[in-house]
C-alpha positions in Angstrom: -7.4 -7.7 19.1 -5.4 -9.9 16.8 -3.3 -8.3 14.3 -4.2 -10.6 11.6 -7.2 -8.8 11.7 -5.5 -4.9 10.6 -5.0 -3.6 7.1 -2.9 -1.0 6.0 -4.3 1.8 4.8 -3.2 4.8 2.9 -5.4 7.9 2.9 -4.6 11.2 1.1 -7.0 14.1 1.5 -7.4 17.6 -0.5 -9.7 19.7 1.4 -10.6 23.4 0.8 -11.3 25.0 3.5 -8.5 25.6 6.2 -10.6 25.2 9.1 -12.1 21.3 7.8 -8.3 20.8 6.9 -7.6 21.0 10.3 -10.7 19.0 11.8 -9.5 16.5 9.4 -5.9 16.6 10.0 -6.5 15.5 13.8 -9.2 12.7 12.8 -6.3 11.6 10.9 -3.7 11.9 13.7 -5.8 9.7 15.8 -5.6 6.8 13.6 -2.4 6.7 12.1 0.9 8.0 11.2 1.8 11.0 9.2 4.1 10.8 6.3 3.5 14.2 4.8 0.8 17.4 4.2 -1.8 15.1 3.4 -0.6 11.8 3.1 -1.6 9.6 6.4 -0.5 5.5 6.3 -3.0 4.1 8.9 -3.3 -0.1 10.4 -7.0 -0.6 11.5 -8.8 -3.0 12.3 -12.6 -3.1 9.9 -13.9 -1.6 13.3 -11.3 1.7 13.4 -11.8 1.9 9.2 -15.4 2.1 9.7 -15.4 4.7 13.0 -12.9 6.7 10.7 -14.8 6.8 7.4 -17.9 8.4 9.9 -15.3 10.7 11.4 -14.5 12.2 8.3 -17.2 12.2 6.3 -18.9 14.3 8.8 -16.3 17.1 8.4 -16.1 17.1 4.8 -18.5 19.0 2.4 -18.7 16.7 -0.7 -19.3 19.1 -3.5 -15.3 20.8 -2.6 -13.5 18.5 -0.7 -11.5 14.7 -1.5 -10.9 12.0 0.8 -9.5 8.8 -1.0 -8.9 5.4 1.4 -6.5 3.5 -0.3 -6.7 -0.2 1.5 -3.2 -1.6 0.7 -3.5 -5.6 2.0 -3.2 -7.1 5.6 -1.2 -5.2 7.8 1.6 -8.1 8.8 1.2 -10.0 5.5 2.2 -6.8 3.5 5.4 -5.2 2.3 5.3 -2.2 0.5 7.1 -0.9 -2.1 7.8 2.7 -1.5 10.5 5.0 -3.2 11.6 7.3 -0.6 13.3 10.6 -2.2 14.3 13.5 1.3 13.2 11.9 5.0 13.1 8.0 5.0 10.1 5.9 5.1 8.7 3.6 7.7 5.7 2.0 7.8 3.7 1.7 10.6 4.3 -0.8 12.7 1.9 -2.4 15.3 2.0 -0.7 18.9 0.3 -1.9 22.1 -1.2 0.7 24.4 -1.8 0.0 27.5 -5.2 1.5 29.2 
């Protein structure tokens, strides 16, 4: 998989019910890296994007609960701008797993 190919991704969630919260939290877990409550910062390929939009949108009852995907540029060609105020920020950076 080439990384030319990733995005980064910013997804924020507010979800109303604890238990979704949770079911959502670890969706999120699997597919990027935490920053803070609800604030995930994610590289994925179009593949991963699409298999995590599904993931989520089968938890989350529209009528009470907010998912917004925030698709920030191409993961290498991107540097953001963040202002970091408490714990530093990283962003995520490309790791091989091995299978």
């Amino acid at each position: 998989m080439a990384t030319q190919h990733e995005r980064l991704y910013v997804v924020a969630y507010d979800i109303a019910d604890p238990k979704r919260w949770r079911q959502v939290f670890k969706v999120m877990e699997a597919h990027g890296t935490w920053l803070q409550l609800s604030v995930f910062q994610c590289r994925l390929t179009a593949r991963r994007r699409a298999q995590l939009g599904a993931k989520l949108d089968r938890i989350i009852q529209t009528g009470d609960d907010h998912v917004v995907i925030i698709d920030v540029g191409p993961a290498d060609a991107i540097d953001p701008r963040v202002e970091s105020l408490g714990k530093a920020y990283r962003t995520v950076e490309r790791k091989v797993t091995v299978i």
